[in-house]
C-alpha positions, 0 to 999 in steps of 0.5 A: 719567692712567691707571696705565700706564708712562707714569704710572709713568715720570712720578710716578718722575720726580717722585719724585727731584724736588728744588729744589737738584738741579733748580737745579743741573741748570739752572745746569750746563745753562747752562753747556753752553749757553753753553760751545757756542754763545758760547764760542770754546774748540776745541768750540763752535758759533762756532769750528766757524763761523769753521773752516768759513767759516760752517757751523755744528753740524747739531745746531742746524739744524731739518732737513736732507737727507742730501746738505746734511750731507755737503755740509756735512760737507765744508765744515768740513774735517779740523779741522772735523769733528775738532771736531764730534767733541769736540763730541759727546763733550761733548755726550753728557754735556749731555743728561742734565743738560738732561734732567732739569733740564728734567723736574724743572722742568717738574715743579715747574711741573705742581705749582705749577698742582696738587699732586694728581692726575696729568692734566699730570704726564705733560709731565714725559716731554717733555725725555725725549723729547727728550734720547732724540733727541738721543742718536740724532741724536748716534750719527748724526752720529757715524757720518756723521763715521766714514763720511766722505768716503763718503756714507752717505745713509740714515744722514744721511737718518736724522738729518735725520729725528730732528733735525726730530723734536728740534726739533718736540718741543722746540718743544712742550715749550717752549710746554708749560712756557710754558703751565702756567708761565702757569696758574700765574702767573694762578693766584697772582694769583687767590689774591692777589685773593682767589680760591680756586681757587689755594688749591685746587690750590696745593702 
């Protein structure tokens, strides 16, 4: 990787790397996970389903126009949006957590694949990305919720615009993490079968 900011910003991250702090980050980010989406407390996916008579977060949806987000907006009525409001709360202080739980782990898969060098380390800005759209995206559902019933469609078209962003980067660093995990698996095996390739690149 060459010596930019993006280097920097990558080997900063790896710098701070740590096998408990990242398994910590993972399990609070579960926790988040699971408190969202299958918990029936006042800020959850499931209860702003059963309010609204089946809309759900527009956090969850891949994308979607400014006229379906108001349209959906109305849907969860006043008890609804009151929800996504405490829903967004919460969810400002998941990303973070998410965030570098995510970066650390993709960290340690980069390295477990290669201890030197810095040519994958840069994957490791993926969940940065993403927890950078989450942030916007959050802003502008928080607007939308502010504006409402007044349709600010170049706010909602916005949204729509940074959610398909979040949902396309996350599907890359997913599959990102996937494939060096895979490198790595198939790595070990080598070096289990006597190939020293792994022996190599192992930490």
């Amino acid at each position: 990787m060459r010596d930019n900011s993006f280097a920097r910003a990558a080997a900063r991250i790896e710098h701070h790397y740590s096998t408990p702090l990242m398994l910590v980050l993972m399990l609070v980010a579960a926790g988040f996970f699971w408190l969202f989406n299958f918990s029936a407390l006042p800020l959850s996916n499931p209860e702003l389903v059963r309010l609204s008579g089946g809309e759900g977060l527009l956090d969850l949806m891949p994308y979607y126009t400014a006229r379906e987000a108001f349209s959906i907006l109305g849907k969860y009525g006043a008890a609804g949006r009151e929800l996504y409001l405490k829903f967004l709360a919460a969810d400002f202080v998941f990303i973070p957590v998410y965030t570098f739980g995510f970066a650390f782990l993709t960290t340690r898969a980069v390295r477990a694949v290669c201890a030197y060098g810095n040519s994958w380390l840069w994957l490791n800005l993926l969940p940065l990305g993403i927890g950078t759209l989450d942030n916007v995206e959050n802003f502008c559902i928080l607007g939308m919720l502010g504006f409402y019933p007044e349709p600010a469609m170049a706010l909602g078209t916005l949204s729509g615009i940074v959610t398909l962003s979040k949902f396309v980067l996350s599907l890359l660093a997913l599959l990102s993490l996937g494939g060096v995990g895979l490198i790595a698996i198939t790595r070990r095996l080598g070096f289990m079968k006597g190939d020293g390739a792994w022996h190599r690149c192992r930490r």
